[in-house]
PDB file of N, CA, C, O and CB in Angstrom:
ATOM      1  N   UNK A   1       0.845  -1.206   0.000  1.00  0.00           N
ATOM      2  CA  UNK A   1       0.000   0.000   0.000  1.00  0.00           C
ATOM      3  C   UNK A   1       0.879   1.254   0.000  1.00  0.00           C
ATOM      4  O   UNK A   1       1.942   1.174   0.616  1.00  0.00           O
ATOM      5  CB  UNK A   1      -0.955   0.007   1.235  1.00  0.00           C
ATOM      6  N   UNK A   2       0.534   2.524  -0.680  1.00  0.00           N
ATOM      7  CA  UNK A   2       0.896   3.358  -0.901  1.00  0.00           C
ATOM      8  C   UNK A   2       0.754   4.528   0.402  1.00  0.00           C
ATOM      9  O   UNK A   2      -0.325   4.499   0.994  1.00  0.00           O
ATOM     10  CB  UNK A   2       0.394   3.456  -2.046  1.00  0.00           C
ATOM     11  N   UNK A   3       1.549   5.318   0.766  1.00  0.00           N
ATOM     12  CA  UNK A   3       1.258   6.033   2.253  1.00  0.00           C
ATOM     13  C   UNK A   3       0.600   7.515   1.861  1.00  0.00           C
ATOM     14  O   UNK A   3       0.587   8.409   2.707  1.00  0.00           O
ATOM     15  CB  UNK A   3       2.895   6.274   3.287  1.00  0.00           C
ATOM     16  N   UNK A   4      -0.074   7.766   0.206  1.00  0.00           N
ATOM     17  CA  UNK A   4      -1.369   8.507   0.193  1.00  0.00           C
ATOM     18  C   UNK A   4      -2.619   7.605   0.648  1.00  0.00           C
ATOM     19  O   UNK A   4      -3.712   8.035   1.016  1.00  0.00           O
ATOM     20  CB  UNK A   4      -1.617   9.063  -1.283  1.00  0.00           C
ATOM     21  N   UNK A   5      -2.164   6.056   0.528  1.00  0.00           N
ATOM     22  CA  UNK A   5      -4.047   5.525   1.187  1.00  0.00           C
ATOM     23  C   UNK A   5      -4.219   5.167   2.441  1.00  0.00           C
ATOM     24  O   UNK A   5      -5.220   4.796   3.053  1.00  0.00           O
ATOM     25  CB  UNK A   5      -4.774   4.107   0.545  1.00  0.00           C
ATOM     26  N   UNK A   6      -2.920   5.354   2.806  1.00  0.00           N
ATOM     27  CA  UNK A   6      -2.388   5.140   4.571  1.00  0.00           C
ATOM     28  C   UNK A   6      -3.564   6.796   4.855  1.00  0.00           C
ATOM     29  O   UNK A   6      -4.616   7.032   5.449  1.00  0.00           O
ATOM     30  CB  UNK A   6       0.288   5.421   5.052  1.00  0.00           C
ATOM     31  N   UNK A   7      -3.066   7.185   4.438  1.00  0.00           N
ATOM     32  CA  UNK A   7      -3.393   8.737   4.711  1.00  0.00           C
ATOM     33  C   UNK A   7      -4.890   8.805   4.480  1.00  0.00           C
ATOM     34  O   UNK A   7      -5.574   9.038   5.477  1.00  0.00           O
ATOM     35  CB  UNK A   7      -2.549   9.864   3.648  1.00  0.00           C
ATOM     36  N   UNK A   8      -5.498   8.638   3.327  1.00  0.00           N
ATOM     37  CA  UNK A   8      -6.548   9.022   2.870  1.00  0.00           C
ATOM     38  C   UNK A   8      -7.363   7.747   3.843  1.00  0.00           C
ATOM     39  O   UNK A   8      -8.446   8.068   4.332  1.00  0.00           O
ATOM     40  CB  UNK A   8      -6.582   9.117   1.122  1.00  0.00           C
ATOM     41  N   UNK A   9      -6.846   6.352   4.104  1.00  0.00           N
ATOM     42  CA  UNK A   9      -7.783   5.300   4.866  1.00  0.00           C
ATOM     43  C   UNK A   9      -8.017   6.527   6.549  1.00  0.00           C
ATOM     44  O   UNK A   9      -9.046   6.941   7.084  1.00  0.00           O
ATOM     45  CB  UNK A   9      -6.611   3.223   5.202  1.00  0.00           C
ATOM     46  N   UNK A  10      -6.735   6.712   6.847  1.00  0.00           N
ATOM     47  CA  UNK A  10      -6.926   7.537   8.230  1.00  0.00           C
ATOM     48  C   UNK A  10      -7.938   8.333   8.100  1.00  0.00           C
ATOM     49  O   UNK A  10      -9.043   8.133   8.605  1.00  0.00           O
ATOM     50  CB  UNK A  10      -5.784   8.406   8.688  1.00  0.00           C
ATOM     51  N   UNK A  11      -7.576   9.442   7.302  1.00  0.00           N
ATOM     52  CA  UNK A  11      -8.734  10.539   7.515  1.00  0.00           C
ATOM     53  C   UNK A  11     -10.079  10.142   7.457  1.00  0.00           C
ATOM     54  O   UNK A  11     -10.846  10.404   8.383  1.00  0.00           O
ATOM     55  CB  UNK A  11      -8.678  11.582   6.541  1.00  0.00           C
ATOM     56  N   UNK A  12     -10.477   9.463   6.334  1.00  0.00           N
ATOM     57  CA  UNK A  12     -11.695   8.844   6.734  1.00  0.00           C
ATOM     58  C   UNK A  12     -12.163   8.524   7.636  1.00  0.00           C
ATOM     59  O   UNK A  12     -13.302   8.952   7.820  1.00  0.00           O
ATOM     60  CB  UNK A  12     -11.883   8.136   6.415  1.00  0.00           C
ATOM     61  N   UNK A  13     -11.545   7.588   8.709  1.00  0.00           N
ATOM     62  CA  UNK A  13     -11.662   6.894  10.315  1.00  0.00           C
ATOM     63  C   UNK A  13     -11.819   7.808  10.932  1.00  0.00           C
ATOM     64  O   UNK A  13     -12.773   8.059  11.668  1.00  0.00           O
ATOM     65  CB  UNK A  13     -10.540   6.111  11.018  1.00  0.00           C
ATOM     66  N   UNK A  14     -10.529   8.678  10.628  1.00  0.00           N
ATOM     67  CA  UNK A  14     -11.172  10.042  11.726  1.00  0.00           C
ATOM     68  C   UNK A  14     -12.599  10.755  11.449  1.00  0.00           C
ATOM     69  O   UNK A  14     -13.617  10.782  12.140  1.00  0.00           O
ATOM     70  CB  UNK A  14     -10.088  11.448  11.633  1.00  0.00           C
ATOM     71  N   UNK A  15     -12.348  11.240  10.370  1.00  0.00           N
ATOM     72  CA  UNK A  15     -13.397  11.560   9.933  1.00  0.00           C
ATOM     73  C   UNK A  15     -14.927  11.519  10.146  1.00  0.00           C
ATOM     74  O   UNK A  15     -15.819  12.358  10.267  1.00  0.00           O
ATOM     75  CB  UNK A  15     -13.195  11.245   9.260  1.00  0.00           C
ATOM     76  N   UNK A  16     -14.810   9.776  10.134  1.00  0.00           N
ATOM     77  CA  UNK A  16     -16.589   9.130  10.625  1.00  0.00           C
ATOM     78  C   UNK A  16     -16.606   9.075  12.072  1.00  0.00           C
ATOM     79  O   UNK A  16     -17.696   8.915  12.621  1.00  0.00           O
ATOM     80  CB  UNK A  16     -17.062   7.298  10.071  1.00  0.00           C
ATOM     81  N   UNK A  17     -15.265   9.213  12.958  1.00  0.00           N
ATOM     82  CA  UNK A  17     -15.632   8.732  14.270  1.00  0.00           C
ATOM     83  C   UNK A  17     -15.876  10.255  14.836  1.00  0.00           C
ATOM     84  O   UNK A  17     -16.642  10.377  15.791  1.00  0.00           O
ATOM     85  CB  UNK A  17     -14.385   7.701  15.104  1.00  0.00           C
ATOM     86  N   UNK A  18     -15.158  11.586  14.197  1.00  0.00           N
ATOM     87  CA  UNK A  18     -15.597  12.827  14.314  1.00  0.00           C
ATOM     88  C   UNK A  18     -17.696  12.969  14.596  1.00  0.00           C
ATOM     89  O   UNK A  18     -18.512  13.046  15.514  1.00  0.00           O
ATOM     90  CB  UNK A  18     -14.907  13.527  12.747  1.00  0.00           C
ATOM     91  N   UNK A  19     -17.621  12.914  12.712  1.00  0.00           N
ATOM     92  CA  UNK A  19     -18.783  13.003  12.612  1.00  0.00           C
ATOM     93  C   UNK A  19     -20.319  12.289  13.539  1.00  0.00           C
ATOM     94  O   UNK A  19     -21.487  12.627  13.733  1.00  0.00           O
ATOM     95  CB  UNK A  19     -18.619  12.722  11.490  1.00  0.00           C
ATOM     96  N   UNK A  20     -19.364  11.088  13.916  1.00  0.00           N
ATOM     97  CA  UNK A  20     -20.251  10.359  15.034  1.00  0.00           C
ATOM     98  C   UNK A  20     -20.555  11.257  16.348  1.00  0.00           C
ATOM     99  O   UNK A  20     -21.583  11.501  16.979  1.00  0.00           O
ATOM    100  CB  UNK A  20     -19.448   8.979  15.551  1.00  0.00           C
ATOM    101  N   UNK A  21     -19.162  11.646  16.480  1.00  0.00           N
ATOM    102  CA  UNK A  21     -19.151  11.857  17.823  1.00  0.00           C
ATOM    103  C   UNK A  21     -19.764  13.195  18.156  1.00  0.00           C
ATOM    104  O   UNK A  21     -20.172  13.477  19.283  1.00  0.00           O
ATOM    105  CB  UNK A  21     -17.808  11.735  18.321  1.00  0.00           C
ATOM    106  N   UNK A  22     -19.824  14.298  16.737  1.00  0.00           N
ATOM    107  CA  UNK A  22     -20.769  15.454  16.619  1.00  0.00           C
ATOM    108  C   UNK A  22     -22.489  15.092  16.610  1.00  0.00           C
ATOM    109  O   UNK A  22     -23.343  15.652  17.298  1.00  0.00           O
ATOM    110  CB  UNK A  22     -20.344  16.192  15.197  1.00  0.00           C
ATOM    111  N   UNK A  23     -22.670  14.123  15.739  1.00  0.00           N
ATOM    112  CA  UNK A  23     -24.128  13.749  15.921  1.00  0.00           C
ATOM    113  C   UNK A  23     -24.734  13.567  17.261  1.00  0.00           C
ATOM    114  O   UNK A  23     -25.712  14.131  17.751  1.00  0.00           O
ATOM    115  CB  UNK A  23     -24.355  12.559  15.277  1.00  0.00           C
ATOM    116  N   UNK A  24     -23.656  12.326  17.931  1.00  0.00           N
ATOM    117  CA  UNK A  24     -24.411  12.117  19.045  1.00  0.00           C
ATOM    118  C   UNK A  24     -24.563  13.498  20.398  1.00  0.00           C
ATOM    119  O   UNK A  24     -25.550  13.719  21.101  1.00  0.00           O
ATOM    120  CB  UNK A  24     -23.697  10.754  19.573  1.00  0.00           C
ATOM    121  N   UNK A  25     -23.125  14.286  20.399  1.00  0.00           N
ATOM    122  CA  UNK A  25     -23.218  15.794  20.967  1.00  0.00           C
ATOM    123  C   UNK A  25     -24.421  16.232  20.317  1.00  0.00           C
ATOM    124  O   UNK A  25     -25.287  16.173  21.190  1.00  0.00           O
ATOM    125  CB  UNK A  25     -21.904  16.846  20.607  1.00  0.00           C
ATOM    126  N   UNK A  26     -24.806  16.538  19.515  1.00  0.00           N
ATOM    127  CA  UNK A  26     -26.210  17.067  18.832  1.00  0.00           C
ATOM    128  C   UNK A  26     -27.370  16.365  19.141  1.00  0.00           C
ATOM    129  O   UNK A  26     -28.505  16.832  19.233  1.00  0.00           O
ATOM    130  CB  UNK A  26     -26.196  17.033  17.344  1.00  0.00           C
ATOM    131  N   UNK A  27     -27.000  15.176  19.300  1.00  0.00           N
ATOM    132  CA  UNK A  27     -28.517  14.738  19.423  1.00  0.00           C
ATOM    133  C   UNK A  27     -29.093  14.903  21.173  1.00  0.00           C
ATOM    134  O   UNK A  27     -30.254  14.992  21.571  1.00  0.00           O
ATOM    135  CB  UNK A  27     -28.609  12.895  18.840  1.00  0.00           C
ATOM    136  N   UNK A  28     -27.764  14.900  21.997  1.00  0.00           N
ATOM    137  CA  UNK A  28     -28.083  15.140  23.002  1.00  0.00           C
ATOM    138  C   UNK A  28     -28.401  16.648  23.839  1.00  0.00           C
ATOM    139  O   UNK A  28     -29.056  16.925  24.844  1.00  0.00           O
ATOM    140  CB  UNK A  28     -27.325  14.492  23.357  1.00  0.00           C
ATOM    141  N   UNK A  29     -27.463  17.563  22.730  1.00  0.00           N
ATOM    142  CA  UNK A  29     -27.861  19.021  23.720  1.00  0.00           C
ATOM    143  C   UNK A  29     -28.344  19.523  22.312  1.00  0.00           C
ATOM    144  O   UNK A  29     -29.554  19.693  22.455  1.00  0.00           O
ATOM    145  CB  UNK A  29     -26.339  20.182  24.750  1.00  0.00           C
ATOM    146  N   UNK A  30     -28.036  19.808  21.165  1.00  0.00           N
ATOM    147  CA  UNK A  30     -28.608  20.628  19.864  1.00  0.00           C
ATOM    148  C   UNK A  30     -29.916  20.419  19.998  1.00  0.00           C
ATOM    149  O   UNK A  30     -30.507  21.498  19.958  1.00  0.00           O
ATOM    150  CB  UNK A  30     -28.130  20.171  18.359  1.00  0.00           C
ATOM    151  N   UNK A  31     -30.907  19.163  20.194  1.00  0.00           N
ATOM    152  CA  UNK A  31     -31.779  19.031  19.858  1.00  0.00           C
ATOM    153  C   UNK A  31     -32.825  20.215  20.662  1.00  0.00           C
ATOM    154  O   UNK A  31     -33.440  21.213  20.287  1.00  0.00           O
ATOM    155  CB  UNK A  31     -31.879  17.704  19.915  1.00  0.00           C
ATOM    156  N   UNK A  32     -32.619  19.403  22.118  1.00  0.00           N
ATOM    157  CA  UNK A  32     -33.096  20.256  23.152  1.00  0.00           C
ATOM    158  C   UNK A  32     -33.290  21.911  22.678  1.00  0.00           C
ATOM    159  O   UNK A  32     -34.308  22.602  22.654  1.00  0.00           O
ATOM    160  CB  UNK A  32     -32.029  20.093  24.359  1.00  0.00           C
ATOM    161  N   UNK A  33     -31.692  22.274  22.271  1.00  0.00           N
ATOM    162  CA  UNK A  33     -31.370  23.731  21.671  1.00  0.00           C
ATOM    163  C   UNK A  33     -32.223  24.037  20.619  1.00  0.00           C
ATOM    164  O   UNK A  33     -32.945  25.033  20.572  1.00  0.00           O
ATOM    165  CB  UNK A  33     -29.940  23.898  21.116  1.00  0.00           C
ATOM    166  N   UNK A  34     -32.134  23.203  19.811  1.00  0.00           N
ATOM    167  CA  UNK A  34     -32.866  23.810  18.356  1.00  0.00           C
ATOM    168  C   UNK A  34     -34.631  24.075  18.794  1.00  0.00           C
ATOM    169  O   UNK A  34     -35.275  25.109  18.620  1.00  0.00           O
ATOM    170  CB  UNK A  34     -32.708  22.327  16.781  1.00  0.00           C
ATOM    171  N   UNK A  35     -35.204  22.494  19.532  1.00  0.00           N
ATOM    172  CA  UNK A  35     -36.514  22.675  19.896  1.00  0.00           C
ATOM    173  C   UNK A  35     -36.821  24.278  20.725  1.00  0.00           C
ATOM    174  O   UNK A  35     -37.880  24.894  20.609  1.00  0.00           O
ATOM    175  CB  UNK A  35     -36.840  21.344  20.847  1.00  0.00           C
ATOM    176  N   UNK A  36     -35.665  24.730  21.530  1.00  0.00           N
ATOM    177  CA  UNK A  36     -36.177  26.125  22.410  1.00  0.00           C
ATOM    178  C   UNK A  36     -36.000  27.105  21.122  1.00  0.00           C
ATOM    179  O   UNK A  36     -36.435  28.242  20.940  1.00  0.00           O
ATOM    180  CB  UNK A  36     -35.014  26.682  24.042  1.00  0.00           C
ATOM    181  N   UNK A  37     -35.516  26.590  20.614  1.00  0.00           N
ATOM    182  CA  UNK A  37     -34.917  27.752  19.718  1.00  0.00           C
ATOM    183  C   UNK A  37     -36.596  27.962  18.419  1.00  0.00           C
ATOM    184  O   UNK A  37     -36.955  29.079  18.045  1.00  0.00           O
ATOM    185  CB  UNK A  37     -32.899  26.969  18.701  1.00  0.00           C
ATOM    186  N   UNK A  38     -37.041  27.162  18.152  1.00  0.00           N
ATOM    187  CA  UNK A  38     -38.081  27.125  17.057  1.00  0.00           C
ATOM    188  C   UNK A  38     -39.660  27.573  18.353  1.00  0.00           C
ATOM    189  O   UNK A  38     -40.319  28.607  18.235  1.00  0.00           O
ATOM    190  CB  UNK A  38     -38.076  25.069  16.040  1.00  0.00           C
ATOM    191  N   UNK A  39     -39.874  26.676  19.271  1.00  0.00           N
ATOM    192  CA  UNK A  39     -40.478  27.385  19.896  1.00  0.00           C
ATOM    193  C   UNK A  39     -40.799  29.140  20.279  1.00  0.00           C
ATOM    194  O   UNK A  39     -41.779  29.876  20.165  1.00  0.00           O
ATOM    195  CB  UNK A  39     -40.167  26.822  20.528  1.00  0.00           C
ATOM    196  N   UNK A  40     -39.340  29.302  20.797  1.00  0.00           N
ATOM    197  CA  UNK A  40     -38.951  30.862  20.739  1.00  0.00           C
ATOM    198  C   UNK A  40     -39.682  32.066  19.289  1.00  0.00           C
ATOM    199  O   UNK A  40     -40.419  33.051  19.245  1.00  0.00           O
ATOM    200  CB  UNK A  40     -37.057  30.743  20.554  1.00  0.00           C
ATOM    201  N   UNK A  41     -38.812  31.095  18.177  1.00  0.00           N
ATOM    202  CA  UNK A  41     -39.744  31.636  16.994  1.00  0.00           C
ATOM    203  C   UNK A  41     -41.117  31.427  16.907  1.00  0.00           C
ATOM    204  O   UNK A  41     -41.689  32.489  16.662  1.00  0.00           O
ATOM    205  CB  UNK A  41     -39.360  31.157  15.822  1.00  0.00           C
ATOM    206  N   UNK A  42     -41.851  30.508  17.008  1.00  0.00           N
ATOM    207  CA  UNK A  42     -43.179  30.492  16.946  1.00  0.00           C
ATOM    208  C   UNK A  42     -43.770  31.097  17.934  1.00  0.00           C
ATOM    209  O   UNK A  42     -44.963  31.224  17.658  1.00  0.00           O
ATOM    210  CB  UNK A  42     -43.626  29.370  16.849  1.00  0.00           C
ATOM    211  N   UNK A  43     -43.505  31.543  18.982  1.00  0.00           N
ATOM    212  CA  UNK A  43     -44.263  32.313  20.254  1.00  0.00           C
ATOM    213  C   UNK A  43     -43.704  33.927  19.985  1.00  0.00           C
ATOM    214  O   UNK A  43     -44.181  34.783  20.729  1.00  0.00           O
ATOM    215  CB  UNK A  43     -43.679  31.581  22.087  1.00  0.00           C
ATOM    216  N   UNK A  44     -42.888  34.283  19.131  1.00  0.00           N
ATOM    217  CA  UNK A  44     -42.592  35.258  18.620  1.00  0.00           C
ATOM    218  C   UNK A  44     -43.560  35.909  17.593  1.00  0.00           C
ATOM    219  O   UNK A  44     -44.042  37.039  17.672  1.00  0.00           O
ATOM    220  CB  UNK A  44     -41.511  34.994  18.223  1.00  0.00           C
ATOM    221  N   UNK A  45     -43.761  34.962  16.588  1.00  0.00           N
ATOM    222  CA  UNK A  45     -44.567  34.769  15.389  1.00  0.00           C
ATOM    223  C   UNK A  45     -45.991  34.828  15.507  1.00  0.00           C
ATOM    224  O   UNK A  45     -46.797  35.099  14.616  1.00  0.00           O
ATOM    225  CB  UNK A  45     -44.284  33.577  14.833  1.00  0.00           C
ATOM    226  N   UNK A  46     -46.262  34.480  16.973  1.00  0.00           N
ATOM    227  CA  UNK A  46     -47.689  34.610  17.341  1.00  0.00           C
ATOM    228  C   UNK A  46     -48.060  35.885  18.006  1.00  0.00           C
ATOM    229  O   UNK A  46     -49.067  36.569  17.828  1.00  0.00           O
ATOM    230  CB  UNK A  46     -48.077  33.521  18.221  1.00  0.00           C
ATOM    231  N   UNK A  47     -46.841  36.114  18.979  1.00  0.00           N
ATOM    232  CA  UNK A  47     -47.129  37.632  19.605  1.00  0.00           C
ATOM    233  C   UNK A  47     -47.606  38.564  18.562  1.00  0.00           C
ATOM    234  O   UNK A  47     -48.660  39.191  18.668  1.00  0.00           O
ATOM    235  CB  UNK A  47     -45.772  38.338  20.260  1.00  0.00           C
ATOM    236  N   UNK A  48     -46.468  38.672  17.131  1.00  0.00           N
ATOM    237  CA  UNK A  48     -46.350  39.660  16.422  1.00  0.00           C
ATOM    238  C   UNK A  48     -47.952  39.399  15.712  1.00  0.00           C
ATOM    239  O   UNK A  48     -48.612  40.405  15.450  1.00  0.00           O
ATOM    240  CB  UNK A  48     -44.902  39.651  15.500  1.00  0.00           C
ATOM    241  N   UNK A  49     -48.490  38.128  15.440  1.00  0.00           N
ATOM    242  CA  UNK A  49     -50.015  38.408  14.520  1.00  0.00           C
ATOM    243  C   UNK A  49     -50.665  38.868  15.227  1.00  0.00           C
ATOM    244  O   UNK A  49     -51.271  39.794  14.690  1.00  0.00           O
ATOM    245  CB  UNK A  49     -50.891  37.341  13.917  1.00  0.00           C
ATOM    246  N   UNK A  50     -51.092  38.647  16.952  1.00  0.00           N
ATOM    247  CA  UNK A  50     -51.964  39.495  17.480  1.00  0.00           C
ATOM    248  C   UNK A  50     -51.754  40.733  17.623  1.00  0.00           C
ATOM    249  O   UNK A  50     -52.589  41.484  18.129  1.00  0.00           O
ATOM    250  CB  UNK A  50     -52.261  39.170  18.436  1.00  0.00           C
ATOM    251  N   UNK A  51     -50.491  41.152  17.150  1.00  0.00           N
ATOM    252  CA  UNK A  51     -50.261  42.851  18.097  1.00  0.00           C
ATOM    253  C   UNK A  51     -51.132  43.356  16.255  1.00  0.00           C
ATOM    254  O   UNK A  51     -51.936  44.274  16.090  1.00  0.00           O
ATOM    255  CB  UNK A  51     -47.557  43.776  18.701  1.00  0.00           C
ATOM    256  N   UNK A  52     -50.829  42.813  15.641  1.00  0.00           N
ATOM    257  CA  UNK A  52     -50.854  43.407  14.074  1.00  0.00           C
ATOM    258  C   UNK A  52     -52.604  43.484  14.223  1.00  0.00           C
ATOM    259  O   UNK A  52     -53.152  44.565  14.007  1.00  0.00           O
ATOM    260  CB  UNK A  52     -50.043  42.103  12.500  1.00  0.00           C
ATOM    261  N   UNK A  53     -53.244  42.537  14.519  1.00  0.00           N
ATOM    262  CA  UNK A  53     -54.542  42.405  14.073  1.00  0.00           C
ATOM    263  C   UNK A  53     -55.582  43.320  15.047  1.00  0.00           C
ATOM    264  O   UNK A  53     -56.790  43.337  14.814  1.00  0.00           O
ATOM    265  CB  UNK A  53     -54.879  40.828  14.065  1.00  0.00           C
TER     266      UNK A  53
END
């Protein structure tokens, strides 16, 4: 084997065990985050139609 696929096999590994290890960080606090976060907008979104109407 050539030590560009030494290289290119690594990064990959890293790569997916990265990406794992961001998903599961996300799935455990982002989610929570994103849900306050869209709530926030929709109770925003509602204030603003009643003040309008």
């Amino acid at each position: 084997m050539s030590m560009t696929a030494v290289y290119v096999i690594g990064g990959i590994i890293i790569f997916v065990v990265f990406g794992a290890f961001v998903l599961t960080v996300n799935k455990g606090y982002g989610v929570k985050h994103k849900v306050d976060k869209i709530d926030d907008i929709n109770i925003n979104n509602i204030n603003k139609d009643k003040n309008n109407k």
